[in-house]
LUMGU-976485 format. One record per residue (C-alpha): y, z, x; residue number from 1; residue in one letter. Coordinates in nm, 4 decimals. Layout:
REM residues N
v,w,u,num,residu
Y,Z,X,NUM,a
...
***
This chain:
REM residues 278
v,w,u,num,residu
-2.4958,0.7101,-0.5135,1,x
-2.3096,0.5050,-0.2479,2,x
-1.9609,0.7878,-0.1519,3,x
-1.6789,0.6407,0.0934,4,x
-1.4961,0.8247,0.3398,5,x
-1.1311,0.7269,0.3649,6,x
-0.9316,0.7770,0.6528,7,x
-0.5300,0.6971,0.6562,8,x
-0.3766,0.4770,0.9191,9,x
-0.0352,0.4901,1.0520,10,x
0.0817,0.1650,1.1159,11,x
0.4435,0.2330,1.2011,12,x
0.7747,0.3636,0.9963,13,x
1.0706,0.2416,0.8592,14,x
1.3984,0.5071,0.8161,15,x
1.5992,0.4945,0.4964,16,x
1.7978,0.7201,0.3080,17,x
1.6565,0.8164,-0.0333,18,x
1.9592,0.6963,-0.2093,19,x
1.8875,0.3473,-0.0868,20,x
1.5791,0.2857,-0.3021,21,x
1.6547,0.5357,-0.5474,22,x
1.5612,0.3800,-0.8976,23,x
1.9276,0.3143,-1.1004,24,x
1.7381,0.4184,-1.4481,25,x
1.7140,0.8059,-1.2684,26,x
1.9148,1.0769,-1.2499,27,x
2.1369,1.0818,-0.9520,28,x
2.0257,1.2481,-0.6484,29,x
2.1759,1.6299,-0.6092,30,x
2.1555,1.5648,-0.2355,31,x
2.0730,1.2713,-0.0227,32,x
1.8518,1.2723,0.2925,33,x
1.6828,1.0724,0.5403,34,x
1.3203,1.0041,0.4873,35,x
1.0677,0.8291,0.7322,36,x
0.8150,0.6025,0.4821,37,x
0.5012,0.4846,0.6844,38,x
0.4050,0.1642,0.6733,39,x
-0.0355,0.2446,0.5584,40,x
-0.3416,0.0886,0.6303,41,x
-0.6617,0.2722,0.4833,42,x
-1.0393,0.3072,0.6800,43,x
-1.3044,0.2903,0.4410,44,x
-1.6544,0.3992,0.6200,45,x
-1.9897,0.5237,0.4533,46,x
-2.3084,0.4953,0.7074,47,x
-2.3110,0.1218,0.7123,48,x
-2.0007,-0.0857,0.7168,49,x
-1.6176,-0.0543,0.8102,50,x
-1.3893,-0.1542,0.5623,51,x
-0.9800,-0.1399,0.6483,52,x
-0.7031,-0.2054,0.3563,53,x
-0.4196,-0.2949,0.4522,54,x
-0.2600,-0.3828,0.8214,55,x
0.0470,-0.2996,0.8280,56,x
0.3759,-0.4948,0.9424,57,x
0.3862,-0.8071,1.1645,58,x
0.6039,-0.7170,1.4396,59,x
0.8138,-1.0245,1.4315,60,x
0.9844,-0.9080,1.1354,61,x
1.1547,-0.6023,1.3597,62,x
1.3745,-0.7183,1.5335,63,x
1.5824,-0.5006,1.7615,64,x
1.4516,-0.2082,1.6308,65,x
1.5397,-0.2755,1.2423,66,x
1.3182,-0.4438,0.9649,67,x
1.3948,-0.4957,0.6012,68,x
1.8090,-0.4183,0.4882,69,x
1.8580,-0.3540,0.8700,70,x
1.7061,-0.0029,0.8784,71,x
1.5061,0.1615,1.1864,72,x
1.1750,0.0608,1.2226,73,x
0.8658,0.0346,1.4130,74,x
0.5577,-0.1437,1.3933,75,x
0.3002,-0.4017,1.4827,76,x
-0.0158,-0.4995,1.6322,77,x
-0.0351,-0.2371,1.8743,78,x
0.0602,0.0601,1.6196,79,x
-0.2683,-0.1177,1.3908,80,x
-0.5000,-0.1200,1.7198,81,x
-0.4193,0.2549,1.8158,82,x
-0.4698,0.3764,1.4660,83,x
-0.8085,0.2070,1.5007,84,x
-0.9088,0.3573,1.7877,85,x
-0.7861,0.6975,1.6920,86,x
-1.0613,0.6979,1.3967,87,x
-1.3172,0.5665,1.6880,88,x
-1.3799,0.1991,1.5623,89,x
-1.2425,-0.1489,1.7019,90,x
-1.1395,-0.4381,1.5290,91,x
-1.4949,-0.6317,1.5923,92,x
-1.6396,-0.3464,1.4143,93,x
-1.4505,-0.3846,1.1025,94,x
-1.6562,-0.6223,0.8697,95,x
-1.4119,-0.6813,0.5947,96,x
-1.0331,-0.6671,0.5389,97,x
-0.9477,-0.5962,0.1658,98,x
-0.5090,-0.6724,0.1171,99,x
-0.3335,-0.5065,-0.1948,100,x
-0.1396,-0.7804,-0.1642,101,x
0.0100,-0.9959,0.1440,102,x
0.3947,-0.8808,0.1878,103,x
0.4776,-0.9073,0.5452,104,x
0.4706,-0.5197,0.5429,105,x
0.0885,-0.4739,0.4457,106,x
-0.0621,-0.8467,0.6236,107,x
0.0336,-0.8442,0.9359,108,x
-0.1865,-0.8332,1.2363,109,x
-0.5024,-1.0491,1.0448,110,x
-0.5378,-1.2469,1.3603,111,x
-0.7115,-0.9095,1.5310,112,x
-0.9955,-0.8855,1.3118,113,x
-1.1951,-1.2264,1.4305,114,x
-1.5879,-1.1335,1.2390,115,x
-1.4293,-1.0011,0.9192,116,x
-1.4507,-1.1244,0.6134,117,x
-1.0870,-1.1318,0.4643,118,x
-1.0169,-1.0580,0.0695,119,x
-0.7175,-1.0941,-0.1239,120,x
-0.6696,-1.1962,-0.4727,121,x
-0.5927,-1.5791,-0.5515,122,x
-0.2993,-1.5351,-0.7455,123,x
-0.1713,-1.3527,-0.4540,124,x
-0.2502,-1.6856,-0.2567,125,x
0.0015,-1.8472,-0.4724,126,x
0.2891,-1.6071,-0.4853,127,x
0.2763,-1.6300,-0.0804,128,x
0.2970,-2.0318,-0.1493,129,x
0.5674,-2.0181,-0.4258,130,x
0.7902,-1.7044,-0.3747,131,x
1.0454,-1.5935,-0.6209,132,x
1.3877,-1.6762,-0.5065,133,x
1.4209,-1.2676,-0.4574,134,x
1.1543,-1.2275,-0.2830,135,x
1.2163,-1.5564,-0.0497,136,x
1.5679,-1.3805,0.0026,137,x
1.4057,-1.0371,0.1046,138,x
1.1304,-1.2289,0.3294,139,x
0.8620,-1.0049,0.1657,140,x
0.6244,-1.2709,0.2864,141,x
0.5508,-1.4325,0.6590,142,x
0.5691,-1.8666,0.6136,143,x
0.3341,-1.8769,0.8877,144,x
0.0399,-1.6031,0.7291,145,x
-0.0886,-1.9379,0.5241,146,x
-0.2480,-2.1075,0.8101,147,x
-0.3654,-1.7619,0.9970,148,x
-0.5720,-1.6811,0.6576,149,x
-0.6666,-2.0169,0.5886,150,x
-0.8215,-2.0853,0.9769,151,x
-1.0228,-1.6947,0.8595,152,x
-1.1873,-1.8810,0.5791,153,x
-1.0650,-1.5827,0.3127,154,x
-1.1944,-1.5152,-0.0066,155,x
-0.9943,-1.5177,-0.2533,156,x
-1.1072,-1.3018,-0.5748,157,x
-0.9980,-1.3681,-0.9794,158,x
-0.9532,-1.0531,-1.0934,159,x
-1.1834,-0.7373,-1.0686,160,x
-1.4822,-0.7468,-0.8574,161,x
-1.7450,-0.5121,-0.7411,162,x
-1.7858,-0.6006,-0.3858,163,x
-1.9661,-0.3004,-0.2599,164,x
-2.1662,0.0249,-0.3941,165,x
-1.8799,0.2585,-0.4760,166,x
-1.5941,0.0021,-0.4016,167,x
-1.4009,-0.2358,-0.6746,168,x
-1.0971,-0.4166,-0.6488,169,x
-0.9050,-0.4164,-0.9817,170,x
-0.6031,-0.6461,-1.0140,171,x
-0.2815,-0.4624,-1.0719,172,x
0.0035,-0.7118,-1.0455,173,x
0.3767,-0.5871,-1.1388,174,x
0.4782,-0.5709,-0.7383,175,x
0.3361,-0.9307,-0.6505,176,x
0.1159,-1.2011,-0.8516,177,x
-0.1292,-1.1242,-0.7189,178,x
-0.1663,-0.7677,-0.6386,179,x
-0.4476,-0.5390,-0.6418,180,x
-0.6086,-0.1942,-0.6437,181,x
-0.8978,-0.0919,-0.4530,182,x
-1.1224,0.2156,-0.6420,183,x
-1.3310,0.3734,-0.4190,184,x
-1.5886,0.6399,-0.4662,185,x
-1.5417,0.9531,-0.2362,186,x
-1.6730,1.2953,-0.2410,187,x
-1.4595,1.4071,-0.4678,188,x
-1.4719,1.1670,-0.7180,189,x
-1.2858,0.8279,-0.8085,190,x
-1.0024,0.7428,-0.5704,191,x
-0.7659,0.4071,-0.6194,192,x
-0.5444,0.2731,-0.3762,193,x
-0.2864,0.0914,-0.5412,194,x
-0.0731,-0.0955,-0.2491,195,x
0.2776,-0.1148,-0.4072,196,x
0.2239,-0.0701,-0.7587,197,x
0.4299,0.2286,-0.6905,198,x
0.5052,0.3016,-0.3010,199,x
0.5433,0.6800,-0.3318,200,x
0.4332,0.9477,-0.5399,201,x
0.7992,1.0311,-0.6516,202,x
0.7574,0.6952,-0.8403,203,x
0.3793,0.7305,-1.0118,204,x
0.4477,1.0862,-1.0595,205,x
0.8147,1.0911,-1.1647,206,x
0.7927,1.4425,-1.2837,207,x
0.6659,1.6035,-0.9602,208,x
1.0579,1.7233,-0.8423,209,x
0.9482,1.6505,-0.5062,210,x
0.9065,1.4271,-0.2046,211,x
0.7109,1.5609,0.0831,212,x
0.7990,1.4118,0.4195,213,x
0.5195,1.3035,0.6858,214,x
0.5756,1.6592,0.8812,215,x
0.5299,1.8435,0.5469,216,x
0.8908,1.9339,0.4498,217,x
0.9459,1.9589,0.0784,218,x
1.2595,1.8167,-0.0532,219,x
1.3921,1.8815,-0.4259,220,x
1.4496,1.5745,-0.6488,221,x
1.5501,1.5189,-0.9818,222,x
1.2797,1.4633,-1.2297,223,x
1.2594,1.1492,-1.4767,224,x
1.3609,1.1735,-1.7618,225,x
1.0564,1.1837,-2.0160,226,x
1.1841,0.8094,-2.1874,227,x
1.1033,0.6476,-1.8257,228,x
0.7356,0.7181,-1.9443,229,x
0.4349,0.7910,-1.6761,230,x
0.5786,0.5884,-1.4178,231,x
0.8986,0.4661,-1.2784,232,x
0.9295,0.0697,-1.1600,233,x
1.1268,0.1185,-0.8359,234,x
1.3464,-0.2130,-0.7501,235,x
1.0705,-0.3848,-0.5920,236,x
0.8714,-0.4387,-0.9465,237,x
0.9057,-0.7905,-1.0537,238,x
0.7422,-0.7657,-1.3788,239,x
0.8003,-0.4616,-1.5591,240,x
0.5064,-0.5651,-1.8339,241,x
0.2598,-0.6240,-1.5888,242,x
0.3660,-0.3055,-1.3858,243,x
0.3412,-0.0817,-1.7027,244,x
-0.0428,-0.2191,-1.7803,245,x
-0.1183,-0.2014,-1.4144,246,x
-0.0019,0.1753,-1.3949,247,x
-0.2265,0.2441,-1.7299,248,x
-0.5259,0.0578,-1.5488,249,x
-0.4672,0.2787,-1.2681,250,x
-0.4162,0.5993,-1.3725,251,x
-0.7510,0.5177,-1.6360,252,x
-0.9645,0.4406,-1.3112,253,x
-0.8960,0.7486,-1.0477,254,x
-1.1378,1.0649,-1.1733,255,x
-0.7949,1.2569,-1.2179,256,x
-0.4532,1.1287,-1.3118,257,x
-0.2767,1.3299,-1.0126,258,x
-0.1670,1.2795,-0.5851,259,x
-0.4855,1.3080,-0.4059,260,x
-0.6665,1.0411,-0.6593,261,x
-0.3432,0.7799,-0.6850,262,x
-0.2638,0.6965,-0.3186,263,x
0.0643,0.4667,-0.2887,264,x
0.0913,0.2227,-0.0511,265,x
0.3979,0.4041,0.1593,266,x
0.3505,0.8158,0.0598,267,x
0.4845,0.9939,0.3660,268,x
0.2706,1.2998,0.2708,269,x
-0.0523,1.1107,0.3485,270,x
0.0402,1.1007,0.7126,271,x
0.1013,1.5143,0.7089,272,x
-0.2309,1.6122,0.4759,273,x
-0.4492,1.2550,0.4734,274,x
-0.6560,1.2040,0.1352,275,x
-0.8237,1.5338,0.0921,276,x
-1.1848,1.5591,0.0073,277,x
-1.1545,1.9049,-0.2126,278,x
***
């Protein structure tokens, strides 16, 4: 039986407030504070191939020093190439890039990796062609990304597909068109990635109480009320039907319905304790 080992890469930050993407259906916030959310890539190895998710934000969307709403930021191709080289691999040894979904935020940097084979999902392909007018306002995707993926010769997937022992991408859209989960099989069972389905754990788990920053801190947070159901759409959900099948999917495919198994596409915590394999 084919097992992964996942490794988390820190492609950069963004700083925020919690109050500033704090859902309007929750309770309000006792206290605010400021909160550092990573920007994630993921580094899928077994004995045989390198596999990355996710690469993080192209650095001509900070400008100054700020990205999305004006907030601090930091990012790019350089942050992408150290966390590479931190886990001991190069880009040339990565043999295929796998994107929950291509937001400027998560599919940036392609250019780097010039032997992989590049994987996204088609209707993904034409959200990035036709934006909503929201998300054309909040630039969540790069103009110019069409022509770098389409001189890569991508391959663009129609729903779930097996694409490795132990690894299958499951379409999960709700966040984009187009968006998608990636289950893979580690030591410890059944582990999904789910891009930005939900973002953080306060969202997929809405009665945790908690947010845990990237140094470990634990900060107390009002829990959802039980109506909200298992998950809470955060403002960047632009279809609330697809999100709430998606999260069922989700939540049906990891071996436990709990952090650890569920890994959100911006979870601060992953930076402090990784994906652990207990």
């Amino acid at each position: 039986m084919e097992v992964w080992d996942i490794k988390v890469l820190y492609l950069g930050k963004i700083i925020t407030n919690l109050s500033v993407t704090w859902p309007a259906m929750m309770p309000p916030l006792v206290e605010d504070f400021v909160l550092e959310v990573p920007y994630l890539g993921f580094l899928l190895q077994n004995k045989r191939e390198n596999i990355v998710v996710d690469t993080g934000i192209s650095e001509k969307f900070i400008k100054d020093g700020k990205a999305w709403a004006g907030l601090p930021a930091e990012g790019g191709r350089v942050y992408l190439e150290k966390a590479l080289a931190k886990a001991g691999v190069g880009p040339e040894e990565i043999g295929t890039v796998i994107y929950t979904h291509l937001h400027n935020d998560h599919a940036g940097n392609c250019g780097i990796f010039k032997r992989a084979r590049i994987i996204f999902q088609k209707d993904e392909w034409l959200n990035l062609l036709n934006p909503l007018p929201v998300q054309e306002f909040r630039r969540d995707y790069d103009p110019d990304l069409a022509a770098e993926l389409e001189a890569m010769n991508p391959l663009m997937v129609d729903g779930d597909m097996e694409i490795a022992e132990g690894l299958k991408l499951y379409k999960t859209p709700g966040h984009s068109l187009g968006s998608q989960s990636v289950a893979v099989r580690a030591s410890k069972g059944m582990i999904v990635l789910i891009g930005d389905l939900c973002g953080r754990y306060h969202y997929l788990f809405p009665q945790l109480g908690e947010v845990i920053d990237m140094k470990g801190n634990r900060h107390e947070i009002p829990k959802a009320p039980p109506v909200l159901g298992s998950a809470v759409a955060s403002s960047l959900i632009y279809d609330f039907y697809a999100f709430y099948n998606s999260i069922g999917r989700v939540k049906a495919i990891a071996a436990r319905n709990e952090p650890g198994f569920l890994i959100p596409g911006h979870e601060p915590s992953l930076i402090w304790r990784g994906i652990c394999e207990s």
